[in-house]
C-alpha positions as CSV (number, residue, x, y, z in Angstrom):
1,X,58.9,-3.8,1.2
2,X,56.8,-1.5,3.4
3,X,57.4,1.4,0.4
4,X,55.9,-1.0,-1.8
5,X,53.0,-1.8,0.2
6,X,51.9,1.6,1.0
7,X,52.5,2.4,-2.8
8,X,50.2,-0.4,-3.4
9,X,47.6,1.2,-1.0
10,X,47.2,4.5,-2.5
11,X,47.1,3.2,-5.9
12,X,44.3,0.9,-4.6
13,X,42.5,4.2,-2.7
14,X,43.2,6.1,-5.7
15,X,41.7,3.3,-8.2
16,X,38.3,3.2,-5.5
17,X,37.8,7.0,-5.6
18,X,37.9,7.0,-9.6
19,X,35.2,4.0,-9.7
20,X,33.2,5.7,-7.3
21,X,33.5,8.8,-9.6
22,X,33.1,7.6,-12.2
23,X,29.9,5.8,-11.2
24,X,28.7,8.9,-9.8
25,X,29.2,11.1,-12.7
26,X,27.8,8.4,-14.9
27,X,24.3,8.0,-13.0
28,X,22.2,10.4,-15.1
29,X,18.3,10.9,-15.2
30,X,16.4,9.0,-17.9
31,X,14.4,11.3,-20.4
32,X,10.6,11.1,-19.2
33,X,8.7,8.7,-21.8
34,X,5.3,10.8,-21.3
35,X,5.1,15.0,-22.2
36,X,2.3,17.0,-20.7
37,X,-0.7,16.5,-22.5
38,X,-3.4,18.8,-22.5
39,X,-6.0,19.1,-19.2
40,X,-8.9,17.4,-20.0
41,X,-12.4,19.3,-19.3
42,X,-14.6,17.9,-16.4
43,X,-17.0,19.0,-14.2
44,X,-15.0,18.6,-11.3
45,X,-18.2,20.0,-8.8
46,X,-20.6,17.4,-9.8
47,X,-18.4,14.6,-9.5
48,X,-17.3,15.7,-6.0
49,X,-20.8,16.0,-5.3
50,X,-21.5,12.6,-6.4
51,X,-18.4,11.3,-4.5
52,X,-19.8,13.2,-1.2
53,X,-22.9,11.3,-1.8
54,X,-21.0,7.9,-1.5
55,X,-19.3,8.9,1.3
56,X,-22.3,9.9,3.0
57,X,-23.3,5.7,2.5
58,X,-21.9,3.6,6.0
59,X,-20.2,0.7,4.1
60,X,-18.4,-0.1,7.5
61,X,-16.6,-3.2,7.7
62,X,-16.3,-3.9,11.5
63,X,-14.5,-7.0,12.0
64,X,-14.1,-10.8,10.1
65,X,-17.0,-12.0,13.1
66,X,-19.4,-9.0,11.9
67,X,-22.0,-9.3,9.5
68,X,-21.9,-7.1,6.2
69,X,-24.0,-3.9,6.4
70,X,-26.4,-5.3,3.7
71,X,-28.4,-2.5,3.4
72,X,-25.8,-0.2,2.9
73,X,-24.2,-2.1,0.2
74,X,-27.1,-2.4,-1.5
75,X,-27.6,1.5,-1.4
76,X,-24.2,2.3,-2.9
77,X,-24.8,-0.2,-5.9
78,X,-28.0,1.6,-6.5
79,X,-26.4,5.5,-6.3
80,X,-24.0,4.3,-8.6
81,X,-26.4,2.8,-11.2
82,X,-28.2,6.2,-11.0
83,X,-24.8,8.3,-11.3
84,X,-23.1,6.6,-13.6
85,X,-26.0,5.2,-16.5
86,X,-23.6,5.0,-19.2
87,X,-21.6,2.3,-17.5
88,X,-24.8,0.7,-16.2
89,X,-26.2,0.2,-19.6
90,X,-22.6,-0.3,-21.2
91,X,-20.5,-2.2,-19.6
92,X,-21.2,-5.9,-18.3
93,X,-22.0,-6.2,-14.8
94,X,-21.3,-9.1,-12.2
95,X,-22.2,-9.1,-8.1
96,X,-19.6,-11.2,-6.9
97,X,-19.3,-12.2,-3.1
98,X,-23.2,-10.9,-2.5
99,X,-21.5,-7.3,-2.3
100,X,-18.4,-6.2,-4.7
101,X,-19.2,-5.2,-8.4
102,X,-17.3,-6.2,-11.4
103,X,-17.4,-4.5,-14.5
104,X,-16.2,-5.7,-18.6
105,X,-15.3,-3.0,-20.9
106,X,-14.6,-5.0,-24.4
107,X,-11.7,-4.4,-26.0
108,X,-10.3,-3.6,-30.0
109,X,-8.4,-6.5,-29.2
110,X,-10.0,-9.2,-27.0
111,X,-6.7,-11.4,-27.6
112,X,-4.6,-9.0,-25.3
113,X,-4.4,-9.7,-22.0
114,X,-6.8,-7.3,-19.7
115,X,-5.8,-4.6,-17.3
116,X,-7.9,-4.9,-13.8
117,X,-8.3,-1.3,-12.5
118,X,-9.6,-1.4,-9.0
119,X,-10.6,-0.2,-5.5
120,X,-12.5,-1.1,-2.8
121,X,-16.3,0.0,-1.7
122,X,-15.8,-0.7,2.6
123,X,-14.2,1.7,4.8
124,X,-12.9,1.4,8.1
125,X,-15.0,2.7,11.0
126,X,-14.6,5.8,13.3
127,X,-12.8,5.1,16.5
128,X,-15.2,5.9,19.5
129,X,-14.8,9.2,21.0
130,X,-12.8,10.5,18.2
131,X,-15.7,12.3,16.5
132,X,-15.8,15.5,17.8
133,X,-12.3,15.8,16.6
134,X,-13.3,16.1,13.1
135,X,-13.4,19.5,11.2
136,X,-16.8,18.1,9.6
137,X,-18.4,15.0,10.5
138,X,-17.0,11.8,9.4
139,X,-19.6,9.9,7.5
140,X,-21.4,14.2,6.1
141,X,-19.5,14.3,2.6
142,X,-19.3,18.1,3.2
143,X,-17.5,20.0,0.9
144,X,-15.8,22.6,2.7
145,X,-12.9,24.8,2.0
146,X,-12.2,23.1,-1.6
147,X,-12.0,20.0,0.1
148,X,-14.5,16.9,0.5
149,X,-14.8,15.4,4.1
150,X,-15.4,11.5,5.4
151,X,-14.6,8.0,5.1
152,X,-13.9,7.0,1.9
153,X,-12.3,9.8,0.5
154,X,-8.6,8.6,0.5
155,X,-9.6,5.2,1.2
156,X,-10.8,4.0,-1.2
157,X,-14.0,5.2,-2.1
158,X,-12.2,8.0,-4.6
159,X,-10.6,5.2,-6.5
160,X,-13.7,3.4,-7.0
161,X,-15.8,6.9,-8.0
162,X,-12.6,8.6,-9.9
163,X,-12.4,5.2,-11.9
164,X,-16.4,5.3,-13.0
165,X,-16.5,9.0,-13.4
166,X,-13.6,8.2,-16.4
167,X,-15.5,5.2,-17.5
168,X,-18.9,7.5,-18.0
169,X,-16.2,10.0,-19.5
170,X,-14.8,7.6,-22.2
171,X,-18.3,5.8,-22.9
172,X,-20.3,8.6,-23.5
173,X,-17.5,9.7,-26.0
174,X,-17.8,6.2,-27.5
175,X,-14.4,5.0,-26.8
176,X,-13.5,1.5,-27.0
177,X,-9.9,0.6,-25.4
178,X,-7.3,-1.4,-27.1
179,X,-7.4,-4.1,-24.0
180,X,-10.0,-5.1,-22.4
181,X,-10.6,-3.3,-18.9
182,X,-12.2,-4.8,-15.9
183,X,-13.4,-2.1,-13.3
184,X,-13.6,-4.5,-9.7
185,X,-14.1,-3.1,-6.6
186,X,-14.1,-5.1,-4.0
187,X,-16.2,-5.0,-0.7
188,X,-14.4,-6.3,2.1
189,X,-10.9,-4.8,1.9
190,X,-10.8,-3.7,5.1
191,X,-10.9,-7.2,6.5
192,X,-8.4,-8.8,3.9
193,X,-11.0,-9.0,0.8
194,X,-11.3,-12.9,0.7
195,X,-14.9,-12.4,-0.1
196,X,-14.7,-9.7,-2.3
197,X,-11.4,-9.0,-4.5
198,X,-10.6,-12.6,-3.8
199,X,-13.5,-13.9,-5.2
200,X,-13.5,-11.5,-8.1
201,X,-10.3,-13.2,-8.7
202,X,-11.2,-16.9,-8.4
203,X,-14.3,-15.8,-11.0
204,X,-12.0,-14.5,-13.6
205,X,-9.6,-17.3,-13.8
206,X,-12.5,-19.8,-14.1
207,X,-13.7,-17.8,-17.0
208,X,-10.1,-18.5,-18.2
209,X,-9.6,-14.6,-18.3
210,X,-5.1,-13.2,-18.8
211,X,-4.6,-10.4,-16.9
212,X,-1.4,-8.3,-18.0
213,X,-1.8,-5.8,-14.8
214,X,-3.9,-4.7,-12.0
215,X,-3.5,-1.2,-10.6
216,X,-5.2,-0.6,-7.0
217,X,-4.3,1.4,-4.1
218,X,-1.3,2.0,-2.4
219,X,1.4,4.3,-3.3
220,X,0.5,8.1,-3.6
221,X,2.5,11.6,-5.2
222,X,4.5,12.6,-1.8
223,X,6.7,15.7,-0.9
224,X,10.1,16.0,0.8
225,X,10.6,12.0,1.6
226,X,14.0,12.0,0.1
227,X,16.9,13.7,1.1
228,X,17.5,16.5,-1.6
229,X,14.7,15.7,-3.7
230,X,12.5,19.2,-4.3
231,X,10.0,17.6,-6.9
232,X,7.1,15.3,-5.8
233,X,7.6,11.6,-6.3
234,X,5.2,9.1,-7.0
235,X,5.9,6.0,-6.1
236,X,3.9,3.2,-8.2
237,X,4.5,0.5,-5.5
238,X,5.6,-3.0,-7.0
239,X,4.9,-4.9,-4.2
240,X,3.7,-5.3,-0.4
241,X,4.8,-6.7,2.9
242,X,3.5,-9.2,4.0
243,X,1.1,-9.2,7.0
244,X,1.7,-11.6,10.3
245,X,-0.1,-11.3,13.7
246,X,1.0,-13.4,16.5
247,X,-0.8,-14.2,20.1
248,X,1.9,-15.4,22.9
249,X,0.3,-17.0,26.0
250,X,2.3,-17.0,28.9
251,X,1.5,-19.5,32.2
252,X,2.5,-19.6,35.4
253,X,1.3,-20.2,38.6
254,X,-2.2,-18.5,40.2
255,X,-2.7,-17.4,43.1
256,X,-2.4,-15.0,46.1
257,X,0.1,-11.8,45.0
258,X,1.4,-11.9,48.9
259,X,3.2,-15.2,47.8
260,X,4.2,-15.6,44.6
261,X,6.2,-17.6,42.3
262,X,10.2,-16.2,41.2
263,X,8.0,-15.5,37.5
264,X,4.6,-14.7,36.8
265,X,3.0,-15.0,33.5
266,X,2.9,-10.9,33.5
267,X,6.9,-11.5,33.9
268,X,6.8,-13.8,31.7
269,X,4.8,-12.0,28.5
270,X,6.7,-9.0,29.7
271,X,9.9,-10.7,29.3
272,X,9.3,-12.0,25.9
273,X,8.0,-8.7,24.3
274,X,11.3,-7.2,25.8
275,X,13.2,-9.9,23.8
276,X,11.3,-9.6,20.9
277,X,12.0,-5.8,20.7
278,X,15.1,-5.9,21.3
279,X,16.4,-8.3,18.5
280,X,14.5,-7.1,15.8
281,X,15.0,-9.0,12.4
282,X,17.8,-7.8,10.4
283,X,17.5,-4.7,7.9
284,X,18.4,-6.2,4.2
285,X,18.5,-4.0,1.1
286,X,15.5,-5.7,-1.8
287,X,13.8,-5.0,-4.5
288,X,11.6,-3.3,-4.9
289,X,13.7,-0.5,-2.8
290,X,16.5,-1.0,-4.6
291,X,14.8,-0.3,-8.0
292,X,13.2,3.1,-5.6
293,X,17.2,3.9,-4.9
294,X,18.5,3.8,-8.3
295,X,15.4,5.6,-10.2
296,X,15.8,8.4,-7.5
297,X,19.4,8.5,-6.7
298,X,20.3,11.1,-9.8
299,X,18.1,13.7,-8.2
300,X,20.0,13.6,-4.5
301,X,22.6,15.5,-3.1
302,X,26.1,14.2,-4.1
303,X,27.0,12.2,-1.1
304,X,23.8,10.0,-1.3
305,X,24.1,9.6,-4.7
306,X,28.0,8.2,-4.8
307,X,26.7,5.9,-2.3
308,X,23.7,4.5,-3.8
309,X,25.7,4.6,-7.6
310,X,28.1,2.1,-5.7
311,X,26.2,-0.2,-4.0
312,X,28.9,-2.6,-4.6
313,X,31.3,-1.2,-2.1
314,X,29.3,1.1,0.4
315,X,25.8,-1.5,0.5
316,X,26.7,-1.5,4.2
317,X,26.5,2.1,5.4
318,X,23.3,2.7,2.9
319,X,21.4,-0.2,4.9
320,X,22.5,1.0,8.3
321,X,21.4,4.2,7.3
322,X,17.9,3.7,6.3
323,X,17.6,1.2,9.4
324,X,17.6,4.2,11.7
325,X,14.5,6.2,10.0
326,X,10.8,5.3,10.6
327,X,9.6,5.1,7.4
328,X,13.3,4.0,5.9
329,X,13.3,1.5,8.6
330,X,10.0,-0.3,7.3
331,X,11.6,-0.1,3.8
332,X,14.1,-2.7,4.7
333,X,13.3,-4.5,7.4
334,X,10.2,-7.3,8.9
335,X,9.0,-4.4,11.0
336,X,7.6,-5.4,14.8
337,X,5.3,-3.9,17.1
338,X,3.7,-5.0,19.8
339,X,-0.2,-4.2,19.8
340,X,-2.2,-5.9,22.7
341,X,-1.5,-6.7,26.2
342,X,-3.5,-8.6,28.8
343,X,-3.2,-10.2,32.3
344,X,-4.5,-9.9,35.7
345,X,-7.8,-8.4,37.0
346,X,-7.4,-7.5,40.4
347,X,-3.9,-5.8,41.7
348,X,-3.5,-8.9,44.5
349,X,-4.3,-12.0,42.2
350,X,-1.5,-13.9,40.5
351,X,-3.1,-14.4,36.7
352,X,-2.5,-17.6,35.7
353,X,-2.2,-16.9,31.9
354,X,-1.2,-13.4,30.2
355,X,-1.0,-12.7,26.9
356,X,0.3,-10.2,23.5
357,X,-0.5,-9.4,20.5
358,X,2.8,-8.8,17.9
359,X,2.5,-7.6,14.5
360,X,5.2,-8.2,11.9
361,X,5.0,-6.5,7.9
362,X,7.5,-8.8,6.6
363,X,9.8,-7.7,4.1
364,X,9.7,-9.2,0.2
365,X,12.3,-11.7,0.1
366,X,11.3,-12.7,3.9
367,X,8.5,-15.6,5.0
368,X,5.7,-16.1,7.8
369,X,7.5,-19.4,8.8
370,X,11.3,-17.2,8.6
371,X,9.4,-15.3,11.0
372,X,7.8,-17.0,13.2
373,X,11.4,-19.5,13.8
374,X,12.8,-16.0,14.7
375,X,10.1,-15.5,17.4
376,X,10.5,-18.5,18.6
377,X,14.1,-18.9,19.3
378,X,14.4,-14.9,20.8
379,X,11.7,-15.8,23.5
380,X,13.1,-19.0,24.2
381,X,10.8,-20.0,26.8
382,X,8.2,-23.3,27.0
383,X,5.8,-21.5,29.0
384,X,4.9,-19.4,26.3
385,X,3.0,-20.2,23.4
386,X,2.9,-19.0,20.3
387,X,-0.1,-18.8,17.8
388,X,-0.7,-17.8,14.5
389,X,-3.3,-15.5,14.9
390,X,-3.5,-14.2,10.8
391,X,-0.8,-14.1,8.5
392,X,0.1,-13.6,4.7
393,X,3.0,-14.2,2.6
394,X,4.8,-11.0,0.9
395,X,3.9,-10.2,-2.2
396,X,5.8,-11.5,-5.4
397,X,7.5,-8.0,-7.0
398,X,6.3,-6.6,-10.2
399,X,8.4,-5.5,-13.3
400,X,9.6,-2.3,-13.4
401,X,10.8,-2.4,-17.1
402,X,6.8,-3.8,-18.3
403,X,4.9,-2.8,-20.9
404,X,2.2,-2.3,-18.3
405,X,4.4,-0.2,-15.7
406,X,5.7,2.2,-19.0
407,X,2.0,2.9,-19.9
408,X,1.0,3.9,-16.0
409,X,4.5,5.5,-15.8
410,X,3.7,7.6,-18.8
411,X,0.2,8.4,-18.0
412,X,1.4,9.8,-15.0
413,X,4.0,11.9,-16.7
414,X,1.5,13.3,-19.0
415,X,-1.2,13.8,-16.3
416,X,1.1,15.4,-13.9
417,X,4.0,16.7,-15.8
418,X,5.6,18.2,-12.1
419,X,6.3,14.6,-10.4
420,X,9.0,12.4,-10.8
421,X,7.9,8.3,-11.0
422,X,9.7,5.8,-9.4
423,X,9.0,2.3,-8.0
424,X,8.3,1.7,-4.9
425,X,6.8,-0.6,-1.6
426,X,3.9,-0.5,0.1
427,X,4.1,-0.9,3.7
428,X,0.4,-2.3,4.1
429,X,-2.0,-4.7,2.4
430,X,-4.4,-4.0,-0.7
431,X,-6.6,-6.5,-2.6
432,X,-3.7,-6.8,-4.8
433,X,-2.5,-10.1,-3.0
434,X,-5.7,-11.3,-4.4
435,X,-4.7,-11.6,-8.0
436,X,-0.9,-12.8,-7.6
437,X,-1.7,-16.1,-9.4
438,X,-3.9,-14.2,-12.2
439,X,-1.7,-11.4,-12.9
440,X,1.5,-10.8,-14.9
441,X,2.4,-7.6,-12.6
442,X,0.2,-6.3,-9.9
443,X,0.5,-2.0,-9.1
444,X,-0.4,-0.1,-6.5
445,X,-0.7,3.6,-7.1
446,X,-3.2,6.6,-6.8
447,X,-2.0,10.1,-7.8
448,X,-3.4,11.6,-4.3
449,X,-1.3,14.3,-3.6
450,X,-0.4,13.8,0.1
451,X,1.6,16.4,2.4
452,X,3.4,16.3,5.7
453,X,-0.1,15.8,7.6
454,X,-1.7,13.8,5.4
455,X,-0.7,9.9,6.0
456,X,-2.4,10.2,9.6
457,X,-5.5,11.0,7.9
458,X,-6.1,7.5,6.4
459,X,-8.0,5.5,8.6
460,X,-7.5,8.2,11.1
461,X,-9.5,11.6,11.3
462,X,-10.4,14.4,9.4
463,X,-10.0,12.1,6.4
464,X,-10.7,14.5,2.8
465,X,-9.3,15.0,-0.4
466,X,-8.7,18.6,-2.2
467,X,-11.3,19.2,-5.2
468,X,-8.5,20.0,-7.7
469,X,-6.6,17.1,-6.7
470,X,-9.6,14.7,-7.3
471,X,-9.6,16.5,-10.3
472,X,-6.4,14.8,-11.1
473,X,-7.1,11.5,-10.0
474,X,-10.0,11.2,-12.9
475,X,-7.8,12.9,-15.5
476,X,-5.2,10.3,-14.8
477,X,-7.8,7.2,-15.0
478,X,-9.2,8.9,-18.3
479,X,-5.2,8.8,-19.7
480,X,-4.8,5.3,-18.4
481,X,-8.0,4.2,-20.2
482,X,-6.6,5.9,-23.7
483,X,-3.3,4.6,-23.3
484,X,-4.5,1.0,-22.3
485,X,-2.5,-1.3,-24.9
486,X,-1.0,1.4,-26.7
């Protein structure tokens, strides 16, 4: 009997290692769609000259309580009328929202649905007392060391420039896409774009206009973020997390600090951040990071690639895996971190209230309520309250296997023949989440080449972008524009 059974058992081993072979042998790279086309000829000086000039333009967004810098809006519409004519006397304008700008480009075949390339005109301010940290002042547009300096330059002004600088391209040459192209950029991203991208949106479904994809922001070319993977990726990002801030208001009993209560409200907030953080919402293994997996996993070493080829049996140990990285972490789970503290104002005074801010990027697949029933049973307390300070649901996730997501995946490959392309996620927000109810599939993806020190540029200091790679960015937008419905 127990001959039998252990018979049994190494047939059964023996039967798992050849599936898992055999899985792993089989899991091949795909044959690129796109070959290297030719570089195209630009001026790449003047058009970082002209970008340094936008940058040089204060279109701050402060907060949702601040008015908009009118004047500086109004400035930037103007340079861009003066360096880009061809598209001002061209192309069909719209001022949407007071602010944001909305371009038509006709196409051969107005019966297609359009593509809505876009990017945003606001940029984040600089934090006080940061400024002397900058290699060139934030808001100069120097061009130093082959680089251009200030806000704007990775986000998202260089979208919005390297986007007109290929329109002026095409136009000039008299081209005339196959689908029609919107150009919308948006003026209040930085604040969640309800007046801006999400008015451009409400605007073209009233005119009744179908919209096969959008492409904004988001995911960039990147270097050495997977295990065994020597070429650069880009990731065209299918979809976002969603966004949920939280206020918790603890009470308790005021009063004198030489006789106080068994908990405070500072216990008490303290005591429910501790809770929070230490039950974390489970790590769970969606799309769009699974698509990420399986369009990478031929190019890793062989021991991530027999796991990821047999997801089947090892699922498991992959999650539990990626759940102990930083950025791997945010790929599969709600992430949380608390932000904001406050209670008490003199060291013998028992605050009656205290409060936290907690912010959650909830995973696709995940909700605000899902979240928010989570918080609430972990804390488990009636003196504090919970509040909905902002929140948004996760994105829907885009096709991977579109007509749309071939054309940018090609483009790419023809652009910048050295990267691989694979889907991906992007951890923040974009305008995108504007045009979920308008769009067939929303993208997010800029071919900015970033290295190991370049994430805590954006929104942070010493933001720039390389000359030769803004080079790239408008040769990709001039291929997208070709190869739009083709």
């Amino acid at each position: 009997m127990f001959k039998k059974l252990a018979i049994l058992i190494v047939l059964v081993i023996i039967g798992l290692v050849g599936v898992i072979g055999y899985n792993t042998v089989m899991n091949t790279a795909p044959e690129k769609t796109g070959t290297a086309i030719a570089s195209v000829k630009i001026d790449e000086m003047a058009a970082a000259n002209r970008l340094a000039e936008a940058v040089r333009i204060k279109t701050i967004s402060y907060s949702h309580d601040a008015p908009v810098e009118a004047d500086a809006f109004d400035e930037l519409h103007a340079l861009i009328e003066t360096s880009y004519p061809t598209v001002a006397e061209k192309l069909e304008k719209q001022v949407i929202g007071g602010y944001s700008l909305l371009y038509k480009w006709e196409g051969r075949d107005p019966d297609l649905p359009a593509a809505v390339l876009m990017g945003h005109l606001d940029v984040v301010p600089v934090e006080e007392g940061t400024e002397q940290n900058w290699e060139q002042p934030p808001f100069s547009g120097a061009i130093v060391n082959g680089a251009i300096w200030g806000r704007g330059t990775l986000d998202d002004k260089v979208s919005v420039f390297g986007l007109l600088e290929a329109a002026e391209y095409h136009l000039k040459a008299g081209l005339k896409p196959k689908q029609t192209i919107y150009l919308a950029f948006g003026h209040d991203e930085e604040i969640g774009g309800d007046h801006g991208a999400g008015k451009i949106s409400k605007y073209l479904a009233d005119q009744g206009v179908k919209v096969a994809y959008t492409l904004d922001e988001g995911m960039v070319v990147v270097n050495d973020i997977m295990p065994g993977v020597s070429q650069p990726i880009a990731f065209i990002a299918l979809a976002e997390k969603g966004y949920l801030t939280v206020e918790l208001t603890a009470t308790a009993e005021g009063g004198h600090s030489s006789i106080p209560p068994r908990k405070t409200a500072v216990g008490k907030i303290a005591r429910a951040i501790a809770r929070i953080e230490d039950n974390r919402l489970p790590a769970a293994l969606r799309r769009p990071v699974t698509d990420m997996f399986e369009t990478l996993s031929p190019y890793m070493p062989l021991s991530l690639k027999a796991v990821i080829s047999n997801r089947w049996l090892l699922d498991p140990v992959l999650v539990s895996q990626l759940g102990k990285g930083g950025a791997t972490n945010a790929m599969v789970r709600t992430t949380t971190a608390a932000t904001i503290i406050q209670g008490g104002t003199k060291d013998n005074v028992l605050p009656s209230t205290a409060k936290a801010v907690v912010n959650f990027r909830i995973l696709p697949g995940s909700t605000v309520q899902g979240v928010i029933d989570h918080v609430t049973q972990v804390v488990d307390d009636p003196d504090v309250k919970i509040e909905i300070k902002q929140g948004n649901e996760p994105s829907k996730v885009s096709d991977h296997t579109s007509g749309s997501y071939r054309q940018i995946k090609r483009t790419i490959e023809e652009v910048l023949p050295d990267v691989l392309v694979s889907p991906g996620l992007m951890l923040a927000g974009s305008d995108s989440k504007h045009y979920e109810d308008l769009a067939e599939n929303s993208y997010r993806f800029i071919p900015m080449r970033f290295g190991p020190d370049d994430l805590g540029r954006v929104h942070g200091t010493n933001e720039r972008i390389l000359i030769k790679n803004y080079g790239e960015i408008i040769r990709f937008y001039i291929r997208l524009m070709e190869n739009t419905g083709n």
